[in-house]
PAVO-350281 format. One record per residue (C-alpha): residue in one letter; x, y negated, z. Coordinates in steps of 0.25 Angstrom, whole numbers, padded with zeros to 4 digits, always signed. Example, Ala and Ser with C-alpha at 12.3 -4.5 7.8 and 13.67 -1.06 7.14 Angstrom:
% residues 2
A+0049+0018+0031
S+0055+0004+0029
END
This chain:
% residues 468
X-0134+0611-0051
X-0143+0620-0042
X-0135+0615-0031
X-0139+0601-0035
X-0151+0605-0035
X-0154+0610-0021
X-0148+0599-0016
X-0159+0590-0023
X-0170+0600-0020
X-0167+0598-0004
X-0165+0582-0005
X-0180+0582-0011
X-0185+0590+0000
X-0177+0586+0012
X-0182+0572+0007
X-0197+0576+0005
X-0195+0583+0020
X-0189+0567+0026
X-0201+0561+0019
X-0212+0570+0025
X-0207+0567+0039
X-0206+0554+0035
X-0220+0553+0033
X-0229+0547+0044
X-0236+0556+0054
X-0251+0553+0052
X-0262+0559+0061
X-0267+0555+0073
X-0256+0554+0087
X-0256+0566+0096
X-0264+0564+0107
X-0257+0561+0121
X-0256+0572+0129
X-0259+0564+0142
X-0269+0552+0145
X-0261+0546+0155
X-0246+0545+0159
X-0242+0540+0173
X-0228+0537+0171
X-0218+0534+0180
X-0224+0536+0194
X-0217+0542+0206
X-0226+0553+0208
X-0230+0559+0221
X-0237+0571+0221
X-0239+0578+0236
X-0244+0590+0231
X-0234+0591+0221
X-0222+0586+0228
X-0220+0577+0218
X-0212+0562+0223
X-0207+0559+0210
X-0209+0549+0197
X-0217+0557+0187
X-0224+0555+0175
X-0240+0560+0177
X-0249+0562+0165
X-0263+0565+0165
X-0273+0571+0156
X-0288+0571+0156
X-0289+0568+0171
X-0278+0578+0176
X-0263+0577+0178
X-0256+0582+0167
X-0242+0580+0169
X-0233+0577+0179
X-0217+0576+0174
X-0205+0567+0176
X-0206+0560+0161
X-0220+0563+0153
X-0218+0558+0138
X-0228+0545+0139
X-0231+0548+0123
X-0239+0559+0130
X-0250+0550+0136
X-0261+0543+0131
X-0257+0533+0142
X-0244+0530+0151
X-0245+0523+0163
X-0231+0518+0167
X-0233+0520+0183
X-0217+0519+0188
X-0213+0514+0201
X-0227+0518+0205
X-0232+0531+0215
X-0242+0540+0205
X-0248+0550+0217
X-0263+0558+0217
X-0276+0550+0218
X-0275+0549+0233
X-0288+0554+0240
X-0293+0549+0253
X-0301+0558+0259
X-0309+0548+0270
X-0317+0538+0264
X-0331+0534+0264
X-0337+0531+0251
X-0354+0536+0251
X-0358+0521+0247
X-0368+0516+0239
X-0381+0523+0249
X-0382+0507+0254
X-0384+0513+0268
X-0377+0502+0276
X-0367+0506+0289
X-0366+0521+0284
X-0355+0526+0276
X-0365+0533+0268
X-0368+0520+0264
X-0363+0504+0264
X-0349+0510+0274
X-0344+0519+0261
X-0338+0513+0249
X-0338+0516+0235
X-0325+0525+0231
X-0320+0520+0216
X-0318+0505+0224
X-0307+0509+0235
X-0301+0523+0228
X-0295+0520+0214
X-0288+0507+0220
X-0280+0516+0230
X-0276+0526+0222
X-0287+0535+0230
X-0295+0544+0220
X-0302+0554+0229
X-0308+0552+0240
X-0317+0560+0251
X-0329+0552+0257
X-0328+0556+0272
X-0342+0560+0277
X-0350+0548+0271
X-0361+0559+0267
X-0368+0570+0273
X-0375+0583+0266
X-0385+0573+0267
X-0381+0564+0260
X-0369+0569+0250
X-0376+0569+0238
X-0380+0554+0239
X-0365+0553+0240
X-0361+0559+0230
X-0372+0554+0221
X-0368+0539+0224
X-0353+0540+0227
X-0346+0553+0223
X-0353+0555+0208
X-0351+0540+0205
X-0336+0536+0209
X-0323+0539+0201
X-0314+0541+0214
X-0317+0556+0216
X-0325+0557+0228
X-0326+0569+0240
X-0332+0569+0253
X-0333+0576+0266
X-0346+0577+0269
X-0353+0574+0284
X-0355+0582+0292
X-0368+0574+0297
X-0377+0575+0285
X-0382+0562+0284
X-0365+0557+0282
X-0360+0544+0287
X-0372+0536+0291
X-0370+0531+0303
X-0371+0536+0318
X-0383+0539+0318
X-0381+0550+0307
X-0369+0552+0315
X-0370+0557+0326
X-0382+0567+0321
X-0376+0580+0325
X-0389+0586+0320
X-0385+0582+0306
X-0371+0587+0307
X-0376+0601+0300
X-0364+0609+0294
X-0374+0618+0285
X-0378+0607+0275
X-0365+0599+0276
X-0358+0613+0271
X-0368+0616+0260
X-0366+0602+0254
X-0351+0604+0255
X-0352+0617+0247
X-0363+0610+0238
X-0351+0600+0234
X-0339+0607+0235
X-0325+0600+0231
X-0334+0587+0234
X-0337+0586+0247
X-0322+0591+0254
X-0326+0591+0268
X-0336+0588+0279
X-0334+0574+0289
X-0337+0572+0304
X-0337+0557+0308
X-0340+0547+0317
X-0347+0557+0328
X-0347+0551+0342
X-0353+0562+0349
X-0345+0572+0360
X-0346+0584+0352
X-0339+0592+0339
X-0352+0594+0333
X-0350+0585+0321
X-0336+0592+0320
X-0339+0606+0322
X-0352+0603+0311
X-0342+0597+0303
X-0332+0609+0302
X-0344+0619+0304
X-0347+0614+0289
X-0334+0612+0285
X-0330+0627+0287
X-0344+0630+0278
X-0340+0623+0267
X-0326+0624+0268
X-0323+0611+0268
X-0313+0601+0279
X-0320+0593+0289
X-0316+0577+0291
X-0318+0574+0305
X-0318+0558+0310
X-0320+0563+0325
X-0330+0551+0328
X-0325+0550+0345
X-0320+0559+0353
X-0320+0563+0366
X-0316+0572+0377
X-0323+0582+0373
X-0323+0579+0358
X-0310+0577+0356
X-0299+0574+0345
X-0289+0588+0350
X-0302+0596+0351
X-0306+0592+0336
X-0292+0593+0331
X-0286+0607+0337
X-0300+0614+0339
X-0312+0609+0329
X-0307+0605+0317
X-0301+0617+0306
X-0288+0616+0297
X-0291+0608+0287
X-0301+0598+0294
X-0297+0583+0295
X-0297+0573+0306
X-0299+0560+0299
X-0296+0545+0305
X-0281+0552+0313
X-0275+0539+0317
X-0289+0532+0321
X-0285+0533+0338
X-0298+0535+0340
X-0301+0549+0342
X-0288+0553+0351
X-0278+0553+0340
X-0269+0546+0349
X-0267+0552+0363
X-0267+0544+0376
X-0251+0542+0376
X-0253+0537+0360
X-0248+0550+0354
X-0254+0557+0343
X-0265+0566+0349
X-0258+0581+0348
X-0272+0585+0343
X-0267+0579+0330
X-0255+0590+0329
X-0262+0599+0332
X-0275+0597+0323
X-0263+0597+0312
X-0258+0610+0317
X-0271+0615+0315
X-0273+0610+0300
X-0283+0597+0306
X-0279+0587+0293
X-0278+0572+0299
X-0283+0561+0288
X-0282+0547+0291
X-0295+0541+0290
X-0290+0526+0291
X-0304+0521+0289
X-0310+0508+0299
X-0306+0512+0311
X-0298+0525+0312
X-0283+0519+0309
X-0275+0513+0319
X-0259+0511+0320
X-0259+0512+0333
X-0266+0526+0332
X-0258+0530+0318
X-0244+0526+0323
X-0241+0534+0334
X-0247+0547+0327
X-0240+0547+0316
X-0228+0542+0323
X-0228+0553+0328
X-0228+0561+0316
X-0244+0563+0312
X-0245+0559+0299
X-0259+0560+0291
X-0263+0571+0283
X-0272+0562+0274
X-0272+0548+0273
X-0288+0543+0269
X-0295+0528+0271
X-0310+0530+0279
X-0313+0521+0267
X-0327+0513+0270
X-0330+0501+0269
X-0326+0496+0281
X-0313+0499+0278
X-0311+0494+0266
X-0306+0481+0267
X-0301+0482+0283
X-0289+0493+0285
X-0291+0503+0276
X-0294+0497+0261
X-0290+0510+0255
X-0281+0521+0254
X-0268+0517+0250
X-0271+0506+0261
X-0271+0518+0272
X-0260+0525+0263
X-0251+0513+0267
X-0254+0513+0279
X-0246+0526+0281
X-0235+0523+0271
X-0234+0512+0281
X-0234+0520+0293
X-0221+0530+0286
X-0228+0539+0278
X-0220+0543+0265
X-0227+0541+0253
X-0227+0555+0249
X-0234+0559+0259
X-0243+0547+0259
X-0247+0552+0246
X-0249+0566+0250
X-0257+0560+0264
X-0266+0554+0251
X-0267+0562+0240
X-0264+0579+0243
X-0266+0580+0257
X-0281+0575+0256
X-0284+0580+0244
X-0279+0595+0250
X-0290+0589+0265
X-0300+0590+0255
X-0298+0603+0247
X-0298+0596+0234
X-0284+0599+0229
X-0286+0597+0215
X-0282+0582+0219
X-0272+0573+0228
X-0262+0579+0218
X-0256+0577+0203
X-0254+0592+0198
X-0255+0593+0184
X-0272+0597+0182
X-0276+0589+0193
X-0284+0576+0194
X-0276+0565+0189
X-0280+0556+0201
X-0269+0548+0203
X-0263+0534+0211
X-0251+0526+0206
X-0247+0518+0217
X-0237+0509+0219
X-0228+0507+0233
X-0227+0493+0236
X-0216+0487+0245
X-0220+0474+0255
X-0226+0469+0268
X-0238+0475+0271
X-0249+0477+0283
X-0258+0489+0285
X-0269+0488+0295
X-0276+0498+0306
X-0290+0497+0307
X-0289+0487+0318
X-0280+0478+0308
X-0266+0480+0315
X-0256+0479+0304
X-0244+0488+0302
X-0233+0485+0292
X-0229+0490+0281
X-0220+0487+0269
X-0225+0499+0257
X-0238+0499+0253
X-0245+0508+0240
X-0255+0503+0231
X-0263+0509+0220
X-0258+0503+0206
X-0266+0515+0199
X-0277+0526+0201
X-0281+0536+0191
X-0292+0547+0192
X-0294+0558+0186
X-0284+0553+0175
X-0288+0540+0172
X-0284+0525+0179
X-0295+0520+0187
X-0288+0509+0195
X-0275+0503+0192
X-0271+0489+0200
X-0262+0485+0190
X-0263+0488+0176
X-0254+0497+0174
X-0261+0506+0164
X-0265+0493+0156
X-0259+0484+0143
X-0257+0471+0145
X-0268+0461+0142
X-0262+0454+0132
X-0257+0465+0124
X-0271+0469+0120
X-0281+0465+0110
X-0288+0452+0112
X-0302+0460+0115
X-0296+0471+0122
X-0307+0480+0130
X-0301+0493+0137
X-0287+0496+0139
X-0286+0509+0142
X-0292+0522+0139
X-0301+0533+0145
X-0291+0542+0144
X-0284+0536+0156
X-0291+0525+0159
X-0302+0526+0169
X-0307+0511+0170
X-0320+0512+0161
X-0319+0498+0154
X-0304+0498+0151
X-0303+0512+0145
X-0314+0508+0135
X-0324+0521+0142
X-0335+0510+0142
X-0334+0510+0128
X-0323+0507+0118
X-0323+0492+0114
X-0318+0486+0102
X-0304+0481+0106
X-0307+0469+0097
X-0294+0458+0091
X-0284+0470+0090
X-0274+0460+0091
X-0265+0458+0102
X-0269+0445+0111
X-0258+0433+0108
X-0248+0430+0119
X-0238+0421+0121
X-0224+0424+0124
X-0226+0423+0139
X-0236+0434+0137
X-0248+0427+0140
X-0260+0428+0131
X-0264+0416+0120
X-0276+0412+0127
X-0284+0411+0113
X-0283+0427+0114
X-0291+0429+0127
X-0304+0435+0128
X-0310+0443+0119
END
């Protein structure tokens, strides 16, 4: 009997015990860990070493995970990226961008173009303004460029305190004055990451030795477009004796400074310079790119340290258009795409000092491009129009900064049309979403008819369902 007993006593409570885990879990869902999921990318990584598909996961703005399968319950939101390249925001560090002064035939002025149009599109989300703006001027700068654009904006600032305004600011050797362009660095530290020289056609090093006398007091690099040389102001002189480790010869393949030496060989000033720490950045821009110039130097083995556009507005439409335009210029001309990347992301970024970016560690900016490598027939142009073949191009399918999508060329965040509600408004959220109007930051609106619209069984929409 007793045993009959326990049996029934265990029955009752194993069966109370089923029926409680039975019951429905109530209560709000955990939260996602991640606001975003990339998923399915081949990562690259220079800094890393990483060449690999990778899942990448961000949280408030940073990276948060990089693994080779992260659980997509995880995120707030997945983005399936496969058969496409996920590297670090690439940063050009040559552009001019002090728009918005109305001062026309001056790059501190209508020559310079607004960031947030050309970067996002090209996967660029840094950028340095190359000497548009003096300690004159850098304030106005900053004021109407750098505090009002999302692209994250830095600058070398000119040597000639008036910046970029023409030859007859130029030219002035008496406002080339290393003092006040030091303090104004040091005033902005982490923002302005070096000091220009450019477009001096004098016989002389003054604006270069001004230049580096205030780069050593603010401990900055110097950027150096030579302007013209000449017997006595030459290309080896400035390479092996002038400049410091660490300086930067902008516009390498242009031909027009010596680059090439009579018997159309690379000027062994270049080695040299290199031996010397002298950095070589591209520097494409209107008129410093030539294949007849680029060629033969990098046949022989000179490859670029950084790529970067001279973006203006004179080059924006005509050989450069943007960075990934430049970029495929070298994929064209050899270049692996690692070190493409790295020639456009790392290797800048370290040019600068600002190591925090040009990478995807876990804690830094998640600044990031998702590229695609298309196959074809295509043309890239000098800047005297002559055309080489190539058959790989890159394009920017994504762009995110700091975190969020903030240009994306085909949808590949979005839901379809048709599988929303009829009065749809945004799509997305601010959690990952950086497009004001779709992720609803511009106030939530009433989503209206929850109901699906209707679509036929080709998948189009009942036309009695459109609008709102």
């Amino acid at each position: 009997m007793k045993t009959w007993l326990h049996a029934l006593l265990f029955l009752s409570l194993a069966g109370g015990a089923a029926g409680q885990q039975q019951q429905p879990r109530t209560g709000p869902a955990p939260t996602p860990r991640y606001d975003l999921l990339l998923r399915g990318g081949h990562l690259i990584d220079p800094r890393n070493g990483i060449n690999v598909v990778r899942d990448l996961a961000i949280r408030t703005g940073k990276v948060a995970e990089v693994a080779e399968r992260i659980d997509p319950a995880q995120a707030f939101k997945t983005i399936d990226v496969s058969g496409l390249y996920v590297t670090p925001g690439l940063v050009d560090i040559h552009v001019h961008v002090f728009a918005g002064t109305g001062e026309r035939r001056s790059y501190a002025g209508d020559n310079s173009v607004y960031p947030d149009g050309f970067t996002f599109r090209a996967g660029v989300t840094t950028v340095a303004d190359a000497g548009c703006a003096g300690w004159r001027n850098f304030d106005d700068f900053k004021r109407l460029v750098i505090d009002r654009s999302r692209t994250r904006v830095l600058a070398f600032l000119n040597i000639v305190g008036h910046g970029m305004r023409g030859s007859r600011y130029e030219q002035d050797i008496d406002d080339m004055q290393p003092e006040p362009a030091a303090e104004m660095a040091l005033r902005h530290k982490g923002l302005i990451v070096g000091i220009k020289t450019a477009h001096y056609m004098g016989r002389d090093f003054t604006a270069v030795d001004r230049a580096v006398a205030a780069g050593t007091k603010a401990g900055i690099p110097v950027m150096v477009d030579f302007g013209r040389a000449y017997p006595e102001k030459s290309l080896a002189e400035l390479l092996t004796v002038k400049l410091r480790p660490g300086d930067i010869y902008t516009h390498v393949y242009s031909g027009l400074r010596g680059e090439l030496d009579p018997t159309g060989h690379a000027n062994p000033a270049l080695r040299i310079g290199r031996e010397r720490g002298v950095i070589f950045d591209v520097g494409h821009g209107a008129g410093s790119f030539t294949w007849r110039v680029a060629v033969p130097i990098i046949q022989e083995g000179f490859w670029p340290d950084s790529i970067s556009t001279d973006l203006h507005a004179a080059d924006i439409n005509t050989s450069v258009k943007d960075m990934l335009s430049v970029m495929n210029k070298f994929l064209a001309l050899g270049m692996p795409l690692d070190r493409l990347i790295q020639c456009s992301t790392w290797n800048p970024a370290r040019e600068i000092r600002q190591e925090q970016i040009g990478h995807l560690s876990v804690g830094a900016p998640a600044d990031v491009a998702v590229l695609r490598l298309e196959q074809g027939e295509f043309g890239f142009m000098d800047v005297y129009g002559a055309r080489l073949r190539g058959k790989k191009r890159l394009r920017c399918e994504m762009t995110l900064r700091k975190g969020k999508v903030v240009y994306e060329l085909n949808g590949l965040s979005r839901p379809d049309w048709v599988t929303l509600p009829r009065n749809y408004r945004a799509t997305g959220s601010p959690r990952w979403d950086g497009n004001r109007l779709s992720s609803g930051a511009l106030g939530r609106q009433p989503l209206g008819d929850l109901r699906p619209a209707a679509v036929d069984p080709a998948g189009r929409a009942s036309p009695s369902r459109r609008g709102p």
